[in-house]
LONULUM-641060 format. One record per atom (N, C-alpha, C): residue in one letter; y, x, z; atom name. Coordinates in pm, 1 decimal. Layout:
<recs>
A Y X Z CA
...
</recs>
This chain:
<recs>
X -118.7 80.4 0.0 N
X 0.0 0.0 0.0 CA
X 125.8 85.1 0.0 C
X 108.8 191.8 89.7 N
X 235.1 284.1 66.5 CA
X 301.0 350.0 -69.2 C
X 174.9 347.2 -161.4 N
X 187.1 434.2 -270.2 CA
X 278.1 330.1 -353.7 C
X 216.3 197.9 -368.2 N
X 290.7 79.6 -408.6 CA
X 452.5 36.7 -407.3 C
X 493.2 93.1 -271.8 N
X 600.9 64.1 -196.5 CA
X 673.7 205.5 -265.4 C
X 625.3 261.5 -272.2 N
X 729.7 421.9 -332.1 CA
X 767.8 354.1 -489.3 C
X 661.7 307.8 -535.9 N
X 659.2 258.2 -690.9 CA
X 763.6 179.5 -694.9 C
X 798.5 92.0 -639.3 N
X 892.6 -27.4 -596.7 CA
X 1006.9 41.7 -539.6 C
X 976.6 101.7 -470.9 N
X 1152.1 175.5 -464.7 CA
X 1205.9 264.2 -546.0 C
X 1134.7 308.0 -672.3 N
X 1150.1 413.7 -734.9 CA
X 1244.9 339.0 -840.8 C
X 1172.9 222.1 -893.1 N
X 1197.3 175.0 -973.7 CA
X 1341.6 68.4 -937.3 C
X 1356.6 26.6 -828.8 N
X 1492.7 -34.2 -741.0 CA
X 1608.3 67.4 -799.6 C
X 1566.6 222.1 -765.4 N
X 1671.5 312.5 -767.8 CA
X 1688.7 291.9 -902.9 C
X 1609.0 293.9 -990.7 N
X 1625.1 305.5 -1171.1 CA
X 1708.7 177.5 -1212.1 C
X 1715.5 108.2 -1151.8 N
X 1805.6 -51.7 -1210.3 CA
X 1966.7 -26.9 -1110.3 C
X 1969.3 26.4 -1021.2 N
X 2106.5 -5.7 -923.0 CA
X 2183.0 127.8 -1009.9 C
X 2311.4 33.9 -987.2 N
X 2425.9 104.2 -1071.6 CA
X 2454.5 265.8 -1022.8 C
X 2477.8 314.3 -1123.1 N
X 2547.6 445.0 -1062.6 CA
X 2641.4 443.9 -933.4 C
X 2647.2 529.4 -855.4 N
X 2770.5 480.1 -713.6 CA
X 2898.9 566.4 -841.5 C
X 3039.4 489.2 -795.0 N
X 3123.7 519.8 -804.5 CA
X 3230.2 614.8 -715.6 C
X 3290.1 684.9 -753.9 N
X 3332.1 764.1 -674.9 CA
X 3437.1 683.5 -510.0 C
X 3374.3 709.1 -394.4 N
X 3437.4 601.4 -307.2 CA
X 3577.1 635.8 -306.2 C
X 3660.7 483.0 -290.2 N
X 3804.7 477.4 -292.8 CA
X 3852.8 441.8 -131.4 C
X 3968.0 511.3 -145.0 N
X 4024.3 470.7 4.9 CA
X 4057.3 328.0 -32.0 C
X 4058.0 277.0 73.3 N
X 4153.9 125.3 151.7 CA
X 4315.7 141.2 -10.1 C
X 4364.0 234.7 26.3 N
X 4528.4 257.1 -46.5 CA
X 4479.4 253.9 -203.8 C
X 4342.6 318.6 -238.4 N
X 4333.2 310.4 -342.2 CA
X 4318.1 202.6 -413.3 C
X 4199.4 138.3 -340.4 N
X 4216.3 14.5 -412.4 CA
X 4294.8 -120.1 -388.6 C
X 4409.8 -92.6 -265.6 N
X 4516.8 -172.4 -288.1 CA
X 4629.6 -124.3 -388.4 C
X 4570.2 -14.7 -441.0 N
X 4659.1 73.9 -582.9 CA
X 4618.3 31.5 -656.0 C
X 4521.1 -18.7 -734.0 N
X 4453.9 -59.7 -836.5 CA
X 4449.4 -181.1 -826.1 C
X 4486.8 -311.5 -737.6 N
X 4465.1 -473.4 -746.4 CA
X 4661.2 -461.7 -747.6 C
X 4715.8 -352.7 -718.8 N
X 4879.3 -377.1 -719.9 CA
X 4861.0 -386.2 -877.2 C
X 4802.5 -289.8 -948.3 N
X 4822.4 -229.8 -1084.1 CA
X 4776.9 -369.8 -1202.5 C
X 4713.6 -416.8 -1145.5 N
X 4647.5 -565.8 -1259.3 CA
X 4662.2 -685.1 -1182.4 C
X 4514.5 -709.7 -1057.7 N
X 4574.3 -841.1 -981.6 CA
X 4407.1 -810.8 -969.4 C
X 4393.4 -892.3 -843.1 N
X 4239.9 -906.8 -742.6 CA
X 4168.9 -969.9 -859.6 C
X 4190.4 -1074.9 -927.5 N
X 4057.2 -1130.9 -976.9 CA
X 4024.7 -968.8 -1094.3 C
X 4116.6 -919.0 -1137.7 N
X 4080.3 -801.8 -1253.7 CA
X 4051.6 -738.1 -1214.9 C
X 4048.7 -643.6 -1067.2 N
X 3932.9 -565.5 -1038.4 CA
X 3832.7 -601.5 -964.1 C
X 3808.6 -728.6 -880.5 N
X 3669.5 -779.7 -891.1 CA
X 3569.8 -786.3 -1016.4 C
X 3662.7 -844.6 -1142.9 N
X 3541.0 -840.2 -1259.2 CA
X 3488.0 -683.8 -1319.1 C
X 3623.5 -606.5 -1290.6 N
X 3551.8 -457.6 -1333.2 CA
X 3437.0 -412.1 -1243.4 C
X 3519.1 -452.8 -1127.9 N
X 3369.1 -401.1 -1016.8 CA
X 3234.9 -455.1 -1052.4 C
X 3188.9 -603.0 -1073.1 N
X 3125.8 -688.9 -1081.7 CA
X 3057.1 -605.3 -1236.8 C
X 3154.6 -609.4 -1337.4 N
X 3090.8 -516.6 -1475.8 CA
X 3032.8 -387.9 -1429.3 C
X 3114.8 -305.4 -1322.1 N
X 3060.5 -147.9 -1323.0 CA
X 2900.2 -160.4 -1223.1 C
X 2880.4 -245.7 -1112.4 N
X 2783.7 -299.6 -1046.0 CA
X 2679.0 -384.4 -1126.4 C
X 2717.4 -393.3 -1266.3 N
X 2581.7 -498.7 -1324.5 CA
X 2593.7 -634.8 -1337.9 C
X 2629.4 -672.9 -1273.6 N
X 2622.8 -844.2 -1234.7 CA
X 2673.5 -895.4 -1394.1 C
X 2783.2 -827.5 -1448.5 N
X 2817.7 -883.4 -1597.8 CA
X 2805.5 -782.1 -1693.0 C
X 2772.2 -825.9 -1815.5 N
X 2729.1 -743.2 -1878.5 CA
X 2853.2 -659.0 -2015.5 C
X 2926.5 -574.3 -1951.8 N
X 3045.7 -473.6 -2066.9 CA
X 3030.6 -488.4 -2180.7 C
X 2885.8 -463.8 -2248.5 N
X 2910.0 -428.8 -2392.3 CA
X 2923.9 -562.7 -2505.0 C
X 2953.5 -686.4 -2434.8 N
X 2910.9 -775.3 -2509.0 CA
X 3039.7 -783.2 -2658.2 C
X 2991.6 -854.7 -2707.1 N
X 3103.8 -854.1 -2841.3 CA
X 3210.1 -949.5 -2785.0 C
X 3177.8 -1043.6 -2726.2 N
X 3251.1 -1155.9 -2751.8 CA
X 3262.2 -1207.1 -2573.8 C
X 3391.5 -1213.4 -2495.2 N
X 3419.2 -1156.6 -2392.9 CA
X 3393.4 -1345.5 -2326.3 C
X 3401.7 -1352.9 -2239.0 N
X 3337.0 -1526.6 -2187.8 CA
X 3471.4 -1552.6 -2142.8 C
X 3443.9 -1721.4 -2116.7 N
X 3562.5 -1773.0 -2061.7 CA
X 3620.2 -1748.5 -1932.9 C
X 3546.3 -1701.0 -1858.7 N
X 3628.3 -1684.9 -1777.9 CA
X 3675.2 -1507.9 -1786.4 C
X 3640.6 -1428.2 -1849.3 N
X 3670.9 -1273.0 -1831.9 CA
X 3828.0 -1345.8 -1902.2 C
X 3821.8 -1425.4 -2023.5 N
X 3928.0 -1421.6 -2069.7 CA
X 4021.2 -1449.9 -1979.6 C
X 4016.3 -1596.5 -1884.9 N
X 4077.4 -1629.1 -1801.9 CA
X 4140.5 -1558.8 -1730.6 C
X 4041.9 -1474.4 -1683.0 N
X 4076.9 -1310.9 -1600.1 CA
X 4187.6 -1283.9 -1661.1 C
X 4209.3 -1226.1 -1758.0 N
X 4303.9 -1095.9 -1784.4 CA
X 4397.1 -1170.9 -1848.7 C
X 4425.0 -1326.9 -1882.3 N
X 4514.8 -1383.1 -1935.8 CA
X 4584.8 -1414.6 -1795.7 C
X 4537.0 -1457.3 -1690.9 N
X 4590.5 -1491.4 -1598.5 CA
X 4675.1 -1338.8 -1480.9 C
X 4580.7 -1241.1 -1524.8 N
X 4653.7 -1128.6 -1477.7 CA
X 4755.2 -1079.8 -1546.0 C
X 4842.1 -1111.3 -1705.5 N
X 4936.7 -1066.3 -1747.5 CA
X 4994.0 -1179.2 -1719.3 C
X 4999.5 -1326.4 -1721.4 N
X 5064.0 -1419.3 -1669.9 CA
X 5138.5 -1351.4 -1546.5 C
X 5112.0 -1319.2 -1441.6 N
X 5122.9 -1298.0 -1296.8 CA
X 5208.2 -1173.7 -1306.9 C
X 5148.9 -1040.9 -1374.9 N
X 5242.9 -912.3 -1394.7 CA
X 5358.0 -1030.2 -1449.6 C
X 5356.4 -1074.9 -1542.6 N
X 5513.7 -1081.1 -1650.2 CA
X 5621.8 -1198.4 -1523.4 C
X 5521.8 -1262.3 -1453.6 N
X 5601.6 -1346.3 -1360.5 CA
X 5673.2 -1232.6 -1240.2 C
X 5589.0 -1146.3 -1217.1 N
X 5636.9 -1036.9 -1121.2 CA
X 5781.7 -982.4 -1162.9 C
X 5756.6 -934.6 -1301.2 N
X 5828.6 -883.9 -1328.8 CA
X 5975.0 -939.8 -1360.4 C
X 5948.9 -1080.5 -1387.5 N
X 6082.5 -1193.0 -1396.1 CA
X 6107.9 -1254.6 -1266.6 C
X 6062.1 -1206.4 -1187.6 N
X 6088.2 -1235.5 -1058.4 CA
X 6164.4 -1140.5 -983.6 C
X 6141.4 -1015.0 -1052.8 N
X 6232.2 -883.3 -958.4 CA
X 6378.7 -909.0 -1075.8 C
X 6389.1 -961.9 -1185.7 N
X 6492.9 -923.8 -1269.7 CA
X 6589.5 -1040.2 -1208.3 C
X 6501.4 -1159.1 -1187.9 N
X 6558.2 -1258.6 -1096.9 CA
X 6639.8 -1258.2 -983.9 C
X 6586.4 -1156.5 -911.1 N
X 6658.0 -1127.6 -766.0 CA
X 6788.2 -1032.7 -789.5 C
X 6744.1 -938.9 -919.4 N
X 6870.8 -867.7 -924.5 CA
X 6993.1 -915.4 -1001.8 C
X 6936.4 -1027.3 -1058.7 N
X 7082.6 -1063.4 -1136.4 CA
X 7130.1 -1200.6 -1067.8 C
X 7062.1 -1238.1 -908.1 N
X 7133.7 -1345.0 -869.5 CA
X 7225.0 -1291.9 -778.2 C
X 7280.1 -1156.1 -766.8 N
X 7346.5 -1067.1 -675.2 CA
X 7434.4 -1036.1 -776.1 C
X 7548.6 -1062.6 -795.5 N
X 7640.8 -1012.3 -950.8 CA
X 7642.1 -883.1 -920.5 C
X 7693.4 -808.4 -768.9 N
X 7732.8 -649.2 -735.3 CA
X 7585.4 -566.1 -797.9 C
X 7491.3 -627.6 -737.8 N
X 7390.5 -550.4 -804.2 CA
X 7384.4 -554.9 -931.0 C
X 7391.7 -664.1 -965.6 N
X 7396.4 -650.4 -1143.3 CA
X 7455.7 -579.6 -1202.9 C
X 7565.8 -562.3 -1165.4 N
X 7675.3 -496.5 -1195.9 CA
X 7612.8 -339.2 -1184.6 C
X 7562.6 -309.3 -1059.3 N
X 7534.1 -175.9 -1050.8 CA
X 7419.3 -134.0 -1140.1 C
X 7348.2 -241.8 -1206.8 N
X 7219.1 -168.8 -1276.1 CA
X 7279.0 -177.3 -1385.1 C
X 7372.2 -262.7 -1428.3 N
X 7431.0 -252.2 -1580.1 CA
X 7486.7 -133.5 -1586.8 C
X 7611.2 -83.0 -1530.5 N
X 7645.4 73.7 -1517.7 CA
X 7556.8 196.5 -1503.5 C
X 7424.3 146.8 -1463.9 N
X 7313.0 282.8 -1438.3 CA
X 7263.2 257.3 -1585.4 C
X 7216.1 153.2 -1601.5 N
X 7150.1 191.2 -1748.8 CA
X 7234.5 257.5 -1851.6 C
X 7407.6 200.6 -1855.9 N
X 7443.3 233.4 -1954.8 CA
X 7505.6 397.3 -1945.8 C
X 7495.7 425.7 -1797.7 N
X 7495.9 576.8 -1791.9 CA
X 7394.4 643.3 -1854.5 C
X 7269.6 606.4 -1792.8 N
X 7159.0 668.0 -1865.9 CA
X 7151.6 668.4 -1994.2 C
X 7222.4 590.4 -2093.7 N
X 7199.4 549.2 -2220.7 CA
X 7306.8 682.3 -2273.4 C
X 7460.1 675.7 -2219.3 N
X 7546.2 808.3 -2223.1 CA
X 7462.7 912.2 -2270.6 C
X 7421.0 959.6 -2126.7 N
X 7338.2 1089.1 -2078.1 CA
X 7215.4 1125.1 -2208.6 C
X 7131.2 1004.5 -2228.8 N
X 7062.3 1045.0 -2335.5 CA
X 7150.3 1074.9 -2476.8 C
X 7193.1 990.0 -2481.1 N
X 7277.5 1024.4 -2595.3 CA
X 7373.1 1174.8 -2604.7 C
X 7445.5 1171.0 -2465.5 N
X 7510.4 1314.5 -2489.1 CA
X 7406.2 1440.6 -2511.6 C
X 7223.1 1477.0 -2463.1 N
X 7171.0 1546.4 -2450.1 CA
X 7120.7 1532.7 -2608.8 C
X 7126.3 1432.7 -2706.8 N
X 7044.1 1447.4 -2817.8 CA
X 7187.4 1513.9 -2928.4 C
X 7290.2 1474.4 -2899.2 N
X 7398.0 1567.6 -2965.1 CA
X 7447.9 1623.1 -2903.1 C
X 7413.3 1733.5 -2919.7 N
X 7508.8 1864.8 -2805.6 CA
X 7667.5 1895.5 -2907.3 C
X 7693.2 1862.9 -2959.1 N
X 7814.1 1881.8 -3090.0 CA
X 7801.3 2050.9 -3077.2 C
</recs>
């Protein structure tokens, strides 16, 4: 029976995913900042097996996934432009930084 039981674990090890290199706590609140929780649950879920990567044709809900994670970035992102232009002083101050920066590039690409 023992010999059986090695056979069976041998073969356990041959199906379980490669380990991934372990991430701190920061890391992977670095990586769900970077897309959104449901998009790295499904990568995890793909790199662990449970779904299968190579398919041609991606399912409804992966789509869901990553349509709903650029939904959420582009709302993020109209949400910070939001806060800064309901402050006119701030507005004011990022309009003058960009158009410095815009100067600055410009003076560095013609040196006359």
């Amino acid at each position: 029976m023992r010999n059986s039981d090695s056979t069976q674990d041998n073969n356990n090890a041959a199906l379980a995913p490669e380990p991934s290199p372990k991430l701190t706590r920061q890391q992977i609140y670095d990586r769900i900042r970077q897309s959104s929780k449901d998009e790295y649950i499904l990568s995890e879920m793909i790199r662990l097996g449970f779904w299968q990567k190579d398919r041609t044709k991606p399912s409804v809900a992966e789509k869901f996934i990553e349509k709903r994670s650029a939904l959420l970035s582009r709302l993020r992102e109209l949400t910070r432009l939001n806060r800064l232009y309901q402050d006119p002083e701030k507005a004011l101050l990022a309009l003058h930084k960009t158009r410095k920066k815009a100067a600055l590039e410009k003076r560095e690409t013609n040196p006359d």
